[in-house]
mmCIF file of the N, C-alpha and C atoms, coordinates in Angstrom:
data_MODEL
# 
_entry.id   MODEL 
# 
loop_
_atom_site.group_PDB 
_atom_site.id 
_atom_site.type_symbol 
_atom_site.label_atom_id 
_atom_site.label_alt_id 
_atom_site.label_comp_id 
_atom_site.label_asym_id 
_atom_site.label_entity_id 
_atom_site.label_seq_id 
_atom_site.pdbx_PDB_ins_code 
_atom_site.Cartn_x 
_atom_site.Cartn_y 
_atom_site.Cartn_z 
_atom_site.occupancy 
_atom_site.B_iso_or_equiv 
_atom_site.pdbx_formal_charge 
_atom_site.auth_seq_id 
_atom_site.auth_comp_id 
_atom_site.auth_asym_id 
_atom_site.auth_atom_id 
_atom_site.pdbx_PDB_model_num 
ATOM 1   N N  . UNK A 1 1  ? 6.614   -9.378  7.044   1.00 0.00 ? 1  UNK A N  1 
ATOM 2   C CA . UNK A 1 1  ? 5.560   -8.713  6.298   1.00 0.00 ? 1  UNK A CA 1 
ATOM 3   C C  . UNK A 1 1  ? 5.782   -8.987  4.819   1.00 0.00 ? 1  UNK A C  1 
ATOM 4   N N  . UNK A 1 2  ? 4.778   -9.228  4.240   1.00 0.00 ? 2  UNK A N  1 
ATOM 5   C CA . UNK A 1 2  ? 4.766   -9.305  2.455   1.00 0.00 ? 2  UNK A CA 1 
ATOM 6   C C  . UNK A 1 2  ? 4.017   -8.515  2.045   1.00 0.00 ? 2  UNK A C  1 
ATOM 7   N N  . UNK A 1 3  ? 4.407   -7.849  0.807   1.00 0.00 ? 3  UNK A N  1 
ATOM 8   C CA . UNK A 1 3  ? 3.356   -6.856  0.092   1.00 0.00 ? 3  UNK A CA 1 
ATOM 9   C C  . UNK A 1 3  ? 2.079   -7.513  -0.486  1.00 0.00 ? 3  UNK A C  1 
ATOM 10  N N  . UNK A 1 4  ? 1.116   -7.129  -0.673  1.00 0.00 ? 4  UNK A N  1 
ATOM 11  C CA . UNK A 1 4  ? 0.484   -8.049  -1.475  1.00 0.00 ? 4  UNK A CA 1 
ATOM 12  C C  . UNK A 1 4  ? 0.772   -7.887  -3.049  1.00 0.00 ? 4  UNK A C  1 
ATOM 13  N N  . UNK A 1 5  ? 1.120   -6.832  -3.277  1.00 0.00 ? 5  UNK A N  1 
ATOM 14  C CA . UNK A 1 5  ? 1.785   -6.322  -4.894  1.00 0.00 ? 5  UNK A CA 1 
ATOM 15  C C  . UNK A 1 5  ? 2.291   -5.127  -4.918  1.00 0.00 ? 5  UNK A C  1 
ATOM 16  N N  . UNK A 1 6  ? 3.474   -5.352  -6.240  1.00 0.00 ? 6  UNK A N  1 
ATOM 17  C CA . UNK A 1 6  ? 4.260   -3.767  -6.162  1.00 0.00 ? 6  UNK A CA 1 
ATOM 18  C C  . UNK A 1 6  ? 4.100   -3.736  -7.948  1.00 0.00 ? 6  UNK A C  1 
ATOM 19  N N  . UNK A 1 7  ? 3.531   -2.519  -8.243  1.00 0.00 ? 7  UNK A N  1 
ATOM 20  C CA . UNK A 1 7  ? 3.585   -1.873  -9.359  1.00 0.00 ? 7  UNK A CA 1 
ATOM 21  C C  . UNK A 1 7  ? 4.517   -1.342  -10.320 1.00 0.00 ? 7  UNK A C  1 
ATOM 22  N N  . UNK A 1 8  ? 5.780   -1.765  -10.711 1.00 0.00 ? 8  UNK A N  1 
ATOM 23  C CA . UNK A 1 8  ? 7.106   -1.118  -10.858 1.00 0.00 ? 8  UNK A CA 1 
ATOM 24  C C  . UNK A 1 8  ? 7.016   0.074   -11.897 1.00 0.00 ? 8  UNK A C  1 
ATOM 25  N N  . UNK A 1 9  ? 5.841   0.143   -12.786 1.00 0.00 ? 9  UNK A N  1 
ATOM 26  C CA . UNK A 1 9  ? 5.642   1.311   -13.491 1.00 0.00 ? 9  UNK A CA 1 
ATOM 27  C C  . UNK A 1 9  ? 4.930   2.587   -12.931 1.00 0.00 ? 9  UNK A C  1 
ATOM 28  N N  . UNK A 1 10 ? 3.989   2.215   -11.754 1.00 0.00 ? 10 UNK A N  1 
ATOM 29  C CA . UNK A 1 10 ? 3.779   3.283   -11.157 1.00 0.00 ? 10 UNK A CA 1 
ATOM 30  C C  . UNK A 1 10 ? 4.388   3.714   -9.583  1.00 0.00 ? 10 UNK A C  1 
ATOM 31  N N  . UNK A 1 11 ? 4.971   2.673   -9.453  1.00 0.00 ? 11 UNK A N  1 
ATOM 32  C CA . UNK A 1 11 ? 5.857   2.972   -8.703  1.00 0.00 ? 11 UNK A CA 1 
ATOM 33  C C  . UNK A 1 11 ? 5.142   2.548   -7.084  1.00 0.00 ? 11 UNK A C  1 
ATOM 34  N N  . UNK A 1 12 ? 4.016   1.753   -6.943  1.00 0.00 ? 12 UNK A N  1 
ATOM 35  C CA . UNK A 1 12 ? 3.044   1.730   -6.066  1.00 0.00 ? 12 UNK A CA 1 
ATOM 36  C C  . UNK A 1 12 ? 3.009   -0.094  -5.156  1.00 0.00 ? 12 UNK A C  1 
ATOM 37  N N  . UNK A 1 13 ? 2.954   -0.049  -4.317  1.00 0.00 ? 13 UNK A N  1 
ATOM 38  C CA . UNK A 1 13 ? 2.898   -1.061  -3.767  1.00 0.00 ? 13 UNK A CA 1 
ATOM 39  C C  . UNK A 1 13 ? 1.536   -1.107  -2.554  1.00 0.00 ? 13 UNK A C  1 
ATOM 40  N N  . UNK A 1 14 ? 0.924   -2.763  -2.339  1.00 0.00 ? 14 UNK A N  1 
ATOM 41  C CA . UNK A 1 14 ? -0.252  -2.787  -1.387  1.00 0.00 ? 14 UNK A CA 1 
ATOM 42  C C  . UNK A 1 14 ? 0.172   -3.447  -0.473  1.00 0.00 ? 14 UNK A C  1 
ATOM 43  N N  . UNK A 1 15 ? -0.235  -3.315  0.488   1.00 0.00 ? 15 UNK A N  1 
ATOM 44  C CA . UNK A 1 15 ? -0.350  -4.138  1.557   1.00 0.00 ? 15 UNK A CA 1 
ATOM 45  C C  . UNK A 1 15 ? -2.028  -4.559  2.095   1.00 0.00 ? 15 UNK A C  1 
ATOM 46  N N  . UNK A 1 16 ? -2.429  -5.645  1.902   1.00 0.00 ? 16 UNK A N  1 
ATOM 47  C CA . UNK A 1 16 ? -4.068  -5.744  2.150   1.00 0.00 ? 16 UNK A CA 1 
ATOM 48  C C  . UNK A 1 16 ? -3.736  -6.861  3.526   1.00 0.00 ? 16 UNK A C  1 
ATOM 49  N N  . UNK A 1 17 ? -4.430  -6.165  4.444   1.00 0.00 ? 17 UNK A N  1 
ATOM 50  C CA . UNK A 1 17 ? -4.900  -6.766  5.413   1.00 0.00 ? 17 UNK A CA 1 
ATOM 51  C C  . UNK A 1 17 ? -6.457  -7.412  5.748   1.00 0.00 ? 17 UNK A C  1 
ATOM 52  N N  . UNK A 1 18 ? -7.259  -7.512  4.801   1.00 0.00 ? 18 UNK A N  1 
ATOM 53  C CA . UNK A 1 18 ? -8.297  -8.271  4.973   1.00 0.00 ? 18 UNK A CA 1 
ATOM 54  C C  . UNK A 1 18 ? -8.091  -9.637  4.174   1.00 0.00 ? 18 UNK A C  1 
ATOM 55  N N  . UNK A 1 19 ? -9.059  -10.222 4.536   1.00 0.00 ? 19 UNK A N  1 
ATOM 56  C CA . UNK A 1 19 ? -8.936  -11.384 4.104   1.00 0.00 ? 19 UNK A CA 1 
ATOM 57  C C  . UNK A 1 19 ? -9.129  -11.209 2.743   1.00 0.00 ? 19 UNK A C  1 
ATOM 58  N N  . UNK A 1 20 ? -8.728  -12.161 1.410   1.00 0.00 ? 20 UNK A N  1 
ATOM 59  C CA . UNK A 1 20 ? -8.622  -12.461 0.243   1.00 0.00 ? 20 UNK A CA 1 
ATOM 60  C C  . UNK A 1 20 ? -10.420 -12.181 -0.544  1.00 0.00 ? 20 UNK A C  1 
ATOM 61  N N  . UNK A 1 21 ? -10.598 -11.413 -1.609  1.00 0.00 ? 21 UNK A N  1 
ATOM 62  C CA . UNK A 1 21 ? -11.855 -11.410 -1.962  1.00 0.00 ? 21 UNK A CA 1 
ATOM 63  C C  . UNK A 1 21 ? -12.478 -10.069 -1.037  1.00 0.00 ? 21 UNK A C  1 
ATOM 64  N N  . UNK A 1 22 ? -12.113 -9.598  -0.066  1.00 0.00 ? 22 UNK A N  1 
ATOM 65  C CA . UNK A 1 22 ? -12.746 -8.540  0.906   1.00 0.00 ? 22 UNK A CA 1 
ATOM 66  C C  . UNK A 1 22 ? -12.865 -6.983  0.483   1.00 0.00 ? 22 UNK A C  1 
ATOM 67  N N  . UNK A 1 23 ? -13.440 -6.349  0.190   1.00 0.00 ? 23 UNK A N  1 
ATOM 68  C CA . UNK A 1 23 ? -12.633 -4.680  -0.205  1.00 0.00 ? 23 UNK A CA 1 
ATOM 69  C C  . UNK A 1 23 ? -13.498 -3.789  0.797   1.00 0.00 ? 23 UNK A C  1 
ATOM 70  N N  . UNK A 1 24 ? -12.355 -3.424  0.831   1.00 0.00 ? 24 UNK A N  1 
ATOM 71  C CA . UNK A 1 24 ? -12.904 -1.705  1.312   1.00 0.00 ? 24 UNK A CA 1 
ATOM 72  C C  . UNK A 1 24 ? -13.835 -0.763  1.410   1.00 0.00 ? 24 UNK A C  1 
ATOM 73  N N  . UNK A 1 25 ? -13.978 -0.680  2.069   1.00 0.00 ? 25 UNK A N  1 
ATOM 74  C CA . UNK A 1 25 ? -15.554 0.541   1.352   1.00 0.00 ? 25 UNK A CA 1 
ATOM 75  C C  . UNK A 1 25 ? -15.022 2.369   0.894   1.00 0.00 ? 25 UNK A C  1 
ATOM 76  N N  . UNK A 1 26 ? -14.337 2.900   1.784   1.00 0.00 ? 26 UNK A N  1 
ATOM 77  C CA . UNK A 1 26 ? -13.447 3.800   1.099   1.00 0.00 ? 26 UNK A CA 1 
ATOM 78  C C  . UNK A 1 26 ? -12.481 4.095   1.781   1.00 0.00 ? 26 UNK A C  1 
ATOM 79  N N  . UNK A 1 27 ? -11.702 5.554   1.064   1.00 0.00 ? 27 UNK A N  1 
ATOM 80  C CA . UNK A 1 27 ? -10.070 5.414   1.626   1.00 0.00 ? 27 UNK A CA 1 
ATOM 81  C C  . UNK A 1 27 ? -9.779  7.023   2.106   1.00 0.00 ? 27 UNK A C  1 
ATOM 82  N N  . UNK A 1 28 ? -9.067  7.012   3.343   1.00 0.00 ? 28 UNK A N  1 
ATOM 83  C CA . UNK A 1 28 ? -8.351  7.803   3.599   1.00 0.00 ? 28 UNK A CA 1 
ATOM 84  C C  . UNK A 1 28 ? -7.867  8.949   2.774   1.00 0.00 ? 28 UNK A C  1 
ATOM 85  N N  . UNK A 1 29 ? -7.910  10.008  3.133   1.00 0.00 ? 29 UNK A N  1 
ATOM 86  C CA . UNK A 1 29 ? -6.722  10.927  2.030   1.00 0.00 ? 29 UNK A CA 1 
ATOM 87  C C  . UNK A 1 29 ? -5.681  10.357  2.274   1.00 0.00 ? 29 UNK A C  1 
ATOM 88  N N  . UNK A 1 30 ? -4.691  10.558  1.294   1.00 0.00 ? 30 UNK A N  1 
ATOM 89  C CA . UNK A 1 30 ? -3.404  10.158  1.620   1.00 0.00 ? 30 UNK A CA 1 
ATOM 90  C C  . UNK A 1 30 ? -2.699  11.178  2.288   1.00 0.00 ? 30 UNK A C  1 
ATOM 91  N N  . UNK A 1 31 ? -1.668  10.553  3.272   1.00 0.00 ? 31 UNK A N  1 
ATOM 92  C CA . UNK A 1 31 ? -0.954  10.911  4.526   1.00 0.00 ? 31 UNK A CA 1 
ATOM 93  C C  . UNK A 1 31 ? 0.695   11.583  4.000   1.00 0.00 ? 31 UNK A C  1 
ATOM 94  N N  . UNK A 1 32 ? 0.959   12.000  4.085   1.00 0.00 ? 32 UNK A N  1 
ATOM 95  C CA . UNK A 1 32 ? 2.232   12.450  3.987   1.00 0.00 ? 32 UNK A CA 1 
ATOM 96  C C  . UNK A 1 32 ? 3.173   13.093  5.316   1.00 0.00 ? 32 UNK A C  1 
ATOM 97  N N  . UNK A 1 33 ? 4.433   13.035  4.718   1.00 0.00 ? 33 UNK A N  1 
ATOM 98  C CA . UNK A 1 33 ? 4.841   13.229  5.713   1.00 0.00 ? 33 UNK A CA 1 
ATOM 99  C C  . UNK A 1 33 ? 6.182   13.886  5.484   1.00 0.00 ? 33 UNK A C  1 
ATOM 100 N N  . UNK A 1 34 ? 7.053   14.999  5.971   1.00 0.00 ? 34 UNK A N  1 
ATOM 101 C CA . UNK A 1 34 ? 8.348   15.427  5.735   1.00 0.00 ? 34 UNK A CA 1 
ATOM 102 C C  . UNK A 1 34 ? 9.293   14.409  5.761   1.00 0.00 ? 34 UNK A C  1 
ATOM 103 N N  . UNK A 1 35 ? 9.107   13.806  6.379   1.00 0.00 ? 35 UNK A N  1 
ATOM 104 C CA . UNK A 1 35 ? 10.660  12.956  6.400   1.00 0.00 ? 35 UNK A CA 1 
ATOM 105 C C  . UNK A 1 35 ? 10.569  11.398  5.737   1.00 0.00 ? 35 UNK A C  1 
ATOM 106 N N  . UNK A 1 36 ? 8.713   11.272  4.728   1.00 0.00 ? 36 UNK A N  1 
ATOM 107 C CA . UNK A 1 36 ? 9.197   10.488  3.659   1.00 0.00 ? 36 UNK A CA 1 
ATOM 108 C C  . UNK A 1 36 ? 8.720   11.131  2.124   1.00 0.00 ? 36 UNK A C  1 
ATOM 109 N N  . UNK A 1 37 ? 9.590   10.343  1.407   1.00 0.00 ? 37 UNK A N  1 
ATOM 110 C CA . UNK A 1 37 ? 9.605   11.271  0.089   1.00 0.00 ? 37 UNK A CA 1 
ATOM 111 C C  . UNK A 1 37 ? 8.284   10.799  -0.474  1.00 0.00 ? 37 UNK A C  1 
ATOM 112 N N  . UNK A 1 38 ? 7.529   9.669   0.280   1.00 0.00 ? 38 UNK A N  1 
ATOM 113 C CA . UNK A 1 38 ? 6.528   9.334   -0.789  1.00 0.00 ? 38 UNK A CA 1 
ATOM 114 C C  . UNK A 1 38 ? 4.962   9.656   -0.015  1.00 0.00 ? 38 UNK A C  1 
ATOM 115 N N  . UNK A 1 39 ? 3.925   8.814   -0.523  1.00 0.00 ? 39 UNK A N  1 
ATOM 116 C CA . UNK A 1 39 ? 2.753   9.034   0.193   1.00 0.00 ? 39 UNK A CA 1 
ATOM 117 C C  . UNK A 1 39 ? 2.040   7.323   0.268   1.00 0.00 ? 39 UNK A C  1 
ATOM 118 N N  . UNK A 1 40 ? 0.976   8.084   2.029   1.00 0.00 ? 40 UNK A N  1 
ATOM 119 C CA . UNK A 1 40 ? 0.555   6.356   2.482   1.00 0.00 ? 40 UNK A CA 1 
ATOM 120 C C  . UNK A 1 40 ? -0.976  6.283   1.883   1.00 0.00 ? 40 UNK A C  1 
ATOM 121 N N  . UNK A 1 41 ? -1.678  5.754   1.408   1.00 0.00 ? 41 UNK A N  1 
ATOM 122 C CA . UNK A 1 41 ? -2.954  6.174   1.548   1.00 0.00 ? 41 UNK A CA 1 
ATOM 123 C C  . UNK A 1 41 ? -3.561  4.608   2.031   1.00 0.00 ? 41 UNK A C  1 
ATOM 124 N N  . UNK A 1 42 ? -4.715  4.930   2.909   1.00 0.00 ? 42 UNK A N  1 
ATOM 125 C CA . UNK A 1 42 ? -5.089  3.849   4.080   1.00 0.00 ? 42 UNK A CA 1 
ATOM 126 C C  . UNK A 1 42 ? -6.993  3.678   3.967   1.00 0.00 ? 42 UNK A C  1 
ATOM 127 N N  . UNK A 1 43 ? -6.868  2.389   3.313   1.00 0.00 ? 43 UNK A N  1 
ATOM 128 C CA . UNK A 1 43 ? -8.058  1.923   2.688   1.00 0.00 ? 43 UNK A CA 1 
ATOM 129 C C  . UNK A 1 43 ? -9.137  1.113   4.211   1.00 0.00 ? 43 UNK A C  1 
ATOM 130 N N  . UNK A 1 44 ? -10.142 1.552   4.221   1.00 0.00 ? 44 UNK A N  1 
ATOM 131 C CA . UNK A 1 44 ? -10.974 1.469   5.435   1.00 0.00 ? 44 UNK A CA 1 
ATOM 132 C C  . UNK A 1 44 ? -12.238 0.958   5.083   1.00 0.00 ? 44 UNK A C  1 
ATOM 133 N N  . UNK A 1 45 ? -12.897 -0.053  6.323   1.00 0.00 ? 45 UNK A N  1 
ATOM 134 C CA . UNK A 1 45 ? -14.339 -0.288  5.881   1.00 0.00 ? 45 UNK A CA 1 
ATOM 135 C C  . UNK A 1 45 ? -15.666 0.555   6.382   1.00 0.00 ? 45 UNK A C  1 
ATOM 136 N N  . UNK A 1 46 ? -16.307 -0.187  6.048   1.00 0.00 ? 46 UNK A N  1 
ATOM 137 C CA . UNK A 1 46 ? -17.672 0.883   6.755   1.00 0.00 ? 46 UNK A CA 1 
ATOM 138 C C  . UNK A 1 46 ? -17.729 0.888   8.398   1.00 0.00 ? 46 UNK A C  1 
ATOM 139 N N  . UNK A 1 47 ? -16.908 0.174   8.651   1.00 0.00 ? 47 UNK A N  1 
ATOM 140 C CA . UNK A 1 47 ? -17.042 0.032   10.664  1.00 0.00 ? 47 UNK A CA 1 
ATOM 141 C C  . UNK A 1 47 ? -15.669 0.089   11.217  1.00 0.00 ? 47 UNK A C  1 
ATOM 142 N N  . UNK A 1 48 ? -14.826 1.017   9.988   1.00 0.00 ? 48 UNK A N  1 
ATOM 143 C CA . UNK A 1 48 ? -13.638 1.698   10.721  1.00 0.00 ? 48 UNK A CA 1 
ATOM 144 C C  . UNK A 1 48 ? -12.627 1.316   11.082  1.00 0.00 ? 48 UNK A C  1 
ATOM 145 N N  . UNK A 1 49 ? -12.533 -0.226  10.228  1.00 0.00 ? 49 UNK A N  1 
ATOM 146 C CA . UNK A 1 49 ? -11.357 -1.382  10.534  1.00 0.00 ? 49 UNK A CA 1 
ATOM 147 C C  . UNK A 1 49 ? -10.115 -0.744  9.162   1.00 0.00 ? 49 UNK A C  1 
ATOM 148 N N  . UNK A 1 50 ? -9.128  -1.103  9.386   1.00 0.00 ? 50 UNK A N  1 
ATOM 149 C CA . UNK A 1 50 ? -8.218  -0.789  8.460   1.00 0.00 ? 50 UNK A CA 1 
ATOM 150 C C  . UNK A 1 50 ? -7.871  -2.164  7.532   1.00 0.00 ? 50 UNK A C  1 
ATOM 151 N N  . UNK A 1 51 ? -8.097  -1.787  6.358   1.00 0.00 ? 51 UNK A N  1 
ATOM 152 C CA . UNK A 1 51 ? -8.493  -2.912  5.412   1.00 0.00 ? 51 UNK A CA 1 
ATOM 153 C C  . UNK A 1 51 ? -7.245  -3.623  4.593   1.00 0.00 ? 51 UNK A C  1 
ATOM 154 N N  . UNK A 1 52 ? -6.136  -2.361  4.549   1.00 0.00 ? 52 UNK A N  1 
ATOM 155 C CA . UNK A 1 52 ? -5.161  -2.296  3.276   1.00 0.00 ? 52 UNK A CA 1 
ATOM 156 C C  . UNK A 1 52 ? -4.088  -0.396  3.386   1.00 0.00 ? 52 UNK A C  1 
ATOM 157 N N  . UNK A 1 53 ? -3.255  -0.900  3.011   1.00 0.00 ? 53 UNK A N  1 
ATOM 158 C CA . UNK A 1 53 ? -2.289  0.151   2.496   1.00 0.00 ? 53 UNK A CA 1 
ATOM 159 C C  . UNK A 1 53 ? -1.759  0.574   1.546   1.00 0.00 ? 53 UNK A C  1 
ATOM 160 N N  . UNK A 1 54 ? -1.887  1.802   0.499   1.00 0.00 ? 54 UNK A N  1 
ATOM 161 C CA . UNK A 1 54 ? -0.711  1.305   -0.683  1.00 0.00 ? 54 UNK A CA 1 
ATOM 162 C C  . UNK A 1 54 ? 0.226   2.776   -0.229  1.00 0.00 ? 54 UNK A C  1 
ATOM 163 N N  . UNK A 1 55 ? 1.547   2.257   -0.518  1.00 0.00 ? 55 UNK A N  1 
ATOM 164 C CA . UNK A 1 55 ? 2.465   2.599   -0.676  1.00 0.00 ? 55 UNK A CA 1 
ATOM 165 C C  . UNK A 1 55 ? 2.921   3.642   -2.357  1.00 0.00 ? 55 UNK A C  1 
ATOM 166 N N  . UNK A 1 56 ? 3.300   5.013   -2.131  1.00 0.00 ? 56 UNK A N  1 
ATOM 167 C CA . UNK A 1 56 ? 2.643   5.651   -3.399  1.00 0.00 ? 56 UNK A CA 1 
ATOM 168 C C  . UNK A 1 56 ? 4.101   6.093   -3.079  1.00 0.00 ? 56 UNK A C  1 
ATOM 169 N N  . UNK A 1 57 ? 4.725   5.841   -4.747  1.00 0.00 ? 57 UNK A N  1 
ATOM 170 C CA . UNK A 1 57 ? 6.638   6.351   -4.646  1.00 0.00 ? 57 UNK A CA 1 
ATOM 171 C C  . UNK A 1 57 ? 7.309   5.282   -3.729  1.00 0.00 ? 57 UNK A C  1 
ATOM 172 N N  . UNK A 1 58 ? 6.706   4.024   -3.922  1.00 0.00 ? 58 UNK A N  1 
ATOM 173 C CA . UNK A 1 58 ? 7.420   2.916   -2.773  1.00 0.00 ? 58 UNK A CA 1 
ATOM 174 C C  . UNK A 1 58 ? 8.968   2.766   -3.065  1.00 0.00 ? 58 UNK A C  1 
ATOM 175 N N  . UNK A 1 59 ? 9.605   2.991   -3.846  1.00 0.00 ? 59 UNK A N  1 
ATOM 176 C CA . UNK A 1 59 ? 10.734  2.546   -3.751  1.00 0.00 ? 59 UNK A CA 1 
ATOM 177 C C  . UNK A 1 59 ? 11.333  3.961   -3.208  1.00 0.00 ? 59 UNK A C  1 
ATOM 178 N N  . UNK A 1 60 ? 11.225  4.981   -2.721  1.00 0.00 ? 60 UNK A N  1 
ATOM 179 C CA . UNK A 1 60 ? 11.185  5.812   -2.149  1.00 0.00 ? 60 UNK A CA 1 
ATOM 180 C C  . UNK A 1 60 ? 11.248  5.587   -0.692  1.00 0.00 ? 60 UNK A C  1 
ATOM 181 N N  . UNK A 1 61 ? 9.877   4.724   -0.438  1.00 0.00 ? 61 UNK A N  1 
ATOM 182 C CA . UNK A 1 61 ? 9.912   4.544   1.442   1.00 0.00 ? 61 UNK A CA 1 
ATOM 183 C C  . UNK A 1 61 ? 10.013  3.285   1.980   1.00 0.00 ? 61 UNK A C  1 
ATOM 184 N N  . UNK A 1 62 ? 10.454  2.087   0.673   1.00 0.00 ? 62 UNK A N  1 
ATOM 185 C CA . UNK A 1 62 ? 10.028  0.675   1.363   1.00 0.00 ? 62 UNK A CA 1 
ATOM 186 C C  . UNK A 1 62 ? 11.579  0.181   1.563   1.00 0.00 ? 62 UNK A C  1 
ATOM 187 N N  . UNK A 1 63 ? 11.612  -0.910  2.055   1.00 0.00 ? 63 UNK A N  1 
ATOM 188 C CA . UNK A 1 63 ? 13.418  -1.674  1.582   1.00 0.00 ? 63 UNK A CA 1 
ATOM 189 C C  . UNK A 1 63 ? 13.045  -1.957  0.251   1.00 0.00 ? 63 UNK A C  1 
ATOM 190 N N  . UNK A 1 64 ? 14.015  -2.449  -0.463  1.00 0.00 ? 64 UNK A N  1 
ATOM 191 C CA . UNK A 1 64 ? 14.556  -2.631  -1.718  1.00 0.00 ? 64 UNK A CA 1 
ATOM 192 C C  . UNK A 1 64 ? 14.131  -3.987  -1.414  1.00 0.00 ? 64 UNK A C  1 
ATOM 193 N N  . UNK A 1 65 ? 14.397  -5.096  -0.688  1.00 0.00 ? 65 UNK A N  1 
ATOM 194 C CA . UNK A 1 65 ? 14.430  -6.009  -0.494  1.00 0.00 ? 65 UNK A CA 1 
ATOM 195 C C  . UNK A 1 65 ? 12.646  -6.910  -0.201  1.00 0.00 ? 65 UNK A C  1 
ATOM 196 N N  . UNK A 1 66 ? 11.906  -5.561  -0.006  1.00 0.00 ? 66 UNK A N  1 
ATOM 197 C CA . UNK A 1 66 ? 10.636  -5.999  0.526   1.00 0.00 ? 66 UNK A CA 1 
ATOM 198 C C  . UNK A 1 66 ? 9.706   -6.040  -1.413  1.00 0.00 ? 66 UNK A C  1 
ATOM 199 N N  . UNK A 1 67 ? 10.370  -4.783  -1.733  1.00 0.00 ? 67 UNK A N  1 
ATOM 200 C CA . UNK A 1 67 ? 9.488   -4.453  -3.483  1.00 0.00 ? 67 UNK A CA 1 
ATOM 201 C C  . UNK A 1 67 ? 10.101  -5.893  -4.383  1.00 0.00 ? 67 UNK A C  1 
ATOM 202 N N  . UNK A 1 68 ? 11.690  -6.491  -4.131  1.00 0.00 ? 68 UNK A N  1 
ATOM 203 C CA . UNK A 1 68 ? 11.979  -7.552  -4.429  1.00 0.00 ? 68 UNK A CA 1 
ATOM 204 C C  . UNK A 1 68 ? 10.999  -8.817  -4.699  1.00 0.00 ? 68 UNK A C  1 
ATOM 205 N N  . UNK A 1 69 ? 10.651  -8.969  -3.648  1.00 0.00 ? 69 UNK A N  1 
ATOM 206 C CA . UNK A 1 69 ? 10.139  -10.225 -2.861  1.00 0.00 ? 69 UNK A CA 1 
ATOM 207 C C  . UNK A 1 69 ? 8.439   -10.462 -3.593  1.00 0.00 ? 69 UNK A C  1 
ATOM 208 N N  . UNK A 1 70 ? 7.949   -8.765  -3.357  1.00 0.00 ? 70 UNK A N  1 
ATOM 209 C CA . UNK A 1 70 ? 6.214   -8.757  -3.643  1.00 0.00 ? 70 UNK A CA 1 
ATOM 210 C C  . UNK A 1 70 ? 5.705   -8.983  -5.299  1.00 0.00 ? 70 UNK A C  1 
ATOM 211 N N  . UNK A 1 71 ? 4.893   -9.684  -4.943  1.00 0.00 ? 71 UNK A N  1 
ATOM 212 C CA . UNK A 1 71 ? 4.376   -9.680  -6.950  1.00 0.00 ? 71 UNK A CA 1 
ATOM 213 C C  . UNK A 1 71 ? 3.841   -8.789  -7.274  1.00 0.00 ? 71 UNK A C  1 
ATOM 214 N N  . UNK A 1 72 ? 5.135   -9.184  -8.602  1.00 0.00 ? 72 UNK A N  1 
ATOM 215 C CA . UNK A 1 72 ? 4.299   -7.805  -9.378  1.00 0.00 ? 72 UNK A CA 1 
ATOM 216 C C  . UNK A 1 72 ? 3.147   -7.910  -9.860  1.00 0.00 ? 72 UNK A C  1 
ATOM 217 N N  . UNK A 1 73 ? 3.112   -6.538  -10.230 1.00 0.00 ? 73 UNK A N  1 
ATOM 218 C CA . UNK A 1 73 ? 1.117   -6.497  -11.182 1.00 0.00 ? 73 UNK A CA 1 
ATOM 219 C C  . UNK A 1 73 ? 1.721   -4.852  -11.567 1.00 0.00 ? 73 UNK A C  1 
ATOM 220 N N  . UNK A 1 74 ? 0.833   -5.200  -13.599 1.00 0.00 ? 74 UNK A N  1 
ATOM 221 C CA . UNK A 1 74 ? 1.543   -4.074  -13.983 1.00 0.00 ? 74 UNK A CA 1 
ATOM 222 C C  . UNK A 1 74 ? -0.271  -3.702  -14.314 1.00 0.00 ? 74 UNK A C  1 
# 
């Protein structure tokens, strides 16, 4: 898996699963959960496909090794 970008000032990372140029139509509340310190929020289209992920407090819930790897974007 590759991020598509990690934010190191806000601390935020994406994961986009549509194709390049594609967006979303809108998003999920974000998901939380006790046993991670951060939050998921899960970007969706108009026919209910899952589009994208960002990762909110990622260095919180991701490997170290994955926020490494992803480009940044500040």
């Amino acid at each position: 898996m590759e991020l598509t970008y990690y934010d190191p000032e806000a601390d935020a990372a994406y994961l986009s699963l549509a194709e390049e140029g594609v967006a979303s139509d809108s998003q999920i509340a974000g998901i939380t959960c006790d046993k991670i310190a951060g939050e998921v929020e899960i970007d969706v289209s108009s026919d209910g496909k899952i589009m994208g992920i960002e990762f909110v407090c990622a260095s919180s819930i991701l490997p170290a090794t994955l926020l490494q790897n992803a480009k940044i974007q500040r």
